[in-house]
VOPAGU-2260 file (C-alpha; in pm, 1 decimal, decimal comma):
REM VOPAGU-2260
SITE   aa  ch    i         X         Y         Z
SITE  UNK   A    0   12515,2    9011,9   11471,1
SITE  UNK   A    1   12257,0    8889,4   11714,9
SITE  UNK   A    2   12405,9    9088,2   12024,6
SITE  UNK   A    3   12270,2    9453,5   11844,7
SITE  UNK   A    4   11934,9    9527,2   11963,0
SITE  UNK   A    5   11803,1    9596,1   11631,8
SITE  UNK   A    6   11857,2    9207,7   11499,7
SITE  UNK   A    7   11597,7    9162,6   11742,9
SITE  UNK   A    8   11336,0    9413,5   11634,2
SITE  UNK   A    9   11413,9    9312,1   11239,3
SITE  UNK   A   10   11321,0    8941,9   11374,5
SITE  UNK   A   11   11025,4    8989,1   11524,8
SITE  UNK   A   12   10954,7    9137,0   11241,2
SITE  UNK   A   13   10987,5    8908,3   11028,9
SITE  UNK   A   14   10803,5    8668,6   11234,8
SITE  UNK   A   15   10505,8    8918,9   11251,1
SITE  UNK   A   16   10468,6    8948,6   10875,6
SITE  UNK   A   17   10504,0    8548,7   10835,0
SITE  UNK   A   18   10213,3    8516,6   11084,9
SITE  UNK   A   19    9995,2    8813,4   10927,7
SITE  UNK   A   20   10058,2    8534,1   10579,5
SITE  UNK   A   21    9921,7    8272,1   10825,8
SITE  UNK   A   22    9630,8    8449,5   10953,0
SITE  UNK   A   23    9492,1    8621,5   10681,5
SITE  UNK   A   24    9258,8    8480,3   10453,2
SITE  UNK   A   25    9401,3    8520,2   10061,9
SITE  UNK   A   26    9157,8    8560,6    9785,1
SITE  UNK   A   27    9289,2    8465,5    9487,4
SITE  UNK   A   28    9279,9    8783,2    9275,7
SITE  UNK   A   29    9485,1    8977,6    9550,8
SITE  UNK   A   30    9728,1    8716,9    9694,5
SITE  UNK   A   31   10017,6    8786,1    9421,9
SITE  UNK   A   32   10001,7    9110,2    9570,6
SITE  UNK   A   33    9997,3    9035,6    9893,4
SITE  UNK   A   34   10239,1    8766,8    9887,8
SITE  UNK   A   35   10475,3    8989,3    9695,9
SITE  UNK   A   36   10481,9    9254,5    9911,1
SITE  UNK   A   37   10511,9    9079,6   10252,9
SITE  UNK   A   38   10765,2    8887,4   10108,1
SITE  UNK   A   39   10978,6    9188,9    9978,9
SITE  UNK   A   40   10910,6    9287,1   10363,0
SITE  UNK   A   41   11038,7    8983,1   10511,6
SITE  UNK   A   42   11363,4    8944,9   10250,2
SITE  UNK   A   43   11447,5    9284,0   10299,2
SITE  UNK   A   44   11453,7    9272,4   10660,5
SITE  UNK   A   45   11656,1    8919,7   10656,6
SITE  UNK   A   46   11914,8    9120,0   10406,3
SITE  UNK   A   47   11965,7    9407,4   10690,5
SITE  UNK   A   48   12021,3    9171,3   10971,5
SITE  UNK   A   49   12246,0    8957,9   10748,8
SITE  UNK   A   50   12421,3    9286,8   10624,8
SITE  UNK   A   51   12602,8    9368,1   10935,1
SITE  UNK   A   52   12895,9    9532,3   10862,2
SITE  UNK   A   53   12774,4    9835,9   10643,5
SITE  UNK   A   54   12497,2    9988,2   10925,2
SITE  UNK   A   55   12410,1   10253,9   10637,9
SITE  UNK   A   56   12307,9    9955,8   10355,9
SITE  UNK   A   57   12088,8    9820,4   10656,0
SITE  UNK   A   58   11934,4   10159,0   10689,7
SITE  UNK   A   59   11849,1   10142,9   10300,1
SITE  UNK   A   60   11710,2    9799,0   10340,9
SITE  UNK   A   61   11537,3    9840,1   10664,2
SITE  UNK   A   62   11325,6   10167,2   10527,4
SITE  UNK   A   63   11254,3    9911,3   10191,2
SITE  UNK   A   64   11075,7    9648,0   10412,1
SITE  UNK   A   65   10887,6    9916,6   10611,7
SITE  UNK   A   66   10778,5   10069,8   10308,4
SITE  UNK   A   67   10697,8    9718,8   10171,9
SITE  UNK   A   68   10481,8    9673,8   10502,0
SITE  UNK   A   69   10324,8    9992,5   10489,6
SITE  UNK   A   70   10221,1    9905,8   10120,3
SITE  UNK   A   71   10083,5    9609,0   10199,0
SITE  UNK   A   72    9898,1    9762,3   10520,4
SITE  UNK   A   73    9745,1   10001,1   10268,0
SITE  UNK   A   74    9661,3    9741,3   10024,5
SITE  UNK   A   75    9476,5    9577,3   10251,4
SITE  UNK   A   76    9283,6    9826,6   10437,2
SITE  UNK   A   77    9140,5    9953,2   10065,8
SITE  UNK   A   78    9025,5    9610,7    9924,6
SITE  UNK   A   79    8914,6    9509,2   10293,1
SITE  UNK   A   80    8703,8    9857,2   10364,6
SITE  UNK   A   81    8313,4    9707,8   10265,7
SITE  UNK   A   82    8445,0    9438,5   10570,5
SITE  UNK   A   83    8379,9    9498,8   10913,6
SITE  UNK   A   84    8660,6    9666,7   11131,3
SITE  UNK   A   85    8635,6    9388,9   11408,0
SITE  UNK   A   86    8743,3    9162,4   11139,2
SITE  UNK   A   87    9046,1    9327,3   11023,0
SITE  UNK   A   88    9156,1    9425,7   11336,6
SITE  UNK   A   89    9488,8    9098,1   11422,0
SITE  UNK   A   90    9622,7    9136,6   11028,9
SITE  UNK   A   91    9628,2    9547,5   11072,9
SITE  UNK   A   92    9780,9    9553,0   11401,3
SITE  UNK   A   93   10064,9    9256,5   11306,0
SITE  UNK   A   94   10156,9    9493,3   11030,9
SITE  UNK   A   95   10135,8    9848,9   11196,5
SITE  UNK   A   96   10355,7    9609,5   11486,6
SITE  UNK   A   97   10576,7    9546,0   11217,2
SITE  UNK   A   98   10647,2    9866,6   11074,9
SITE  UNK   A   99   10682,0    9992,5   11433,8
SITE  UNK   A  100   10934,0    9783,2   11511,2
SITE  UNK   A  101   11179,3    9868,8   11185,2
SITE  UNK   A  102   11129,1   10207,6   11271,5
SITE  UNK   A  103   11286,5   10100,1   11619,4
SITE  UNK   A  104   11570,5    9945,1   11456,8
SITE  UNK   A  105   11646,4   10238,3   11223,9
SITE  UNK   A  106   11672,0   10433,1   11544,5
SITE  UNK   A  107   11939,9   10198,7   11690,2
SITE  UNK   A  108   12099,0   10171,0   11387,0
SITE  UNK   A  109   12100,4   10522,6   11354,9
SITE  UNK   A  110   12272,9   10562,0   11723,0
SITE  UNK   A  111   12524,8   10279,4   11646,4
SITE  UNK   A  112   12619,5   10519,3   11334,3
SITE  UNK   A  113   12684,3   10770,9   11555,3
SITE  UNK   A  114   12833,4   10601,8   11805,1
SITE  UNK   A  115   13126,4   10469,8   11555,5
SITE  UNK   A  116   13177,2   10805,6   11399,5
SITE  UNK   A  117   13222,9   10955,3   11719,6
SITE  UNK   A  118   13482,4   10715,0   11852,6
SITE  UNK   A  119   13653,4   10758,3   11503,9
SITE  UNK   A  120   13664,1   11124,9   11520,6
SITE  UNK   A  121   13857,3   11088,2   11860,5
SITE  UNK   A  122   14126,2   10895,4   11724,6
């Protein structure tokens, strides 16, 4: 599980959306939203590294928490836009890093597909 390279990019992940939580500053209409959606990001990404043995399912999951990500990057960027860019700059970049990095792992997860059905196919 921990020996694939992508277990690695789907943690640091994680860890980037958990800090993004940390950093940014929550106002109260917005933080359900917020919450929700970094913690869809998160869960899904702990589901793919804890679903090991079906690489396709992790695919699935691993395209759910980058589109979880990618909502919440939007989310922000439209109730944050009256706010200087300066300001904005750490949370944006944490999730753009995040996002980044399970579009990494779907490529090794992709190639580890591949791989398998290639050694299959010469049996």
């Amino acid at each position: 599980m921990i020996q694939r390279i992508q277990t690695v990019f789907w943690l640091i992940s994680i860890i980037l959306v958990s800090l993004f939580l940390l950093l940014f500053k929550l106002s109260p209409e917005s933080s359900l939203y917020i919450f929700s959606l970094a913690g869809f990001g998160g869960l899904f990404n702990l589901f793919a590294i804890l679903s090991f043995k079906n690489r396709r399912k992790q695919l699935v999951l691993s395209y759910l928490a980058m589109i979880s990500i990618l909502g919440l990057l939007a989310y922000i960027t439209v109730q944050n836009q009256s706010a200087p860019v300066t300001a904005n700059i750490l949370p944006i970049c944490l999730l753009a890093t995040g996002a980044i990095l399970n579009l990494i792992a779907n490529y090794f997860t992709r190639k580890d597909i591949k791989l398998v059905e290639e050694s299959s196919r010469l049996r």
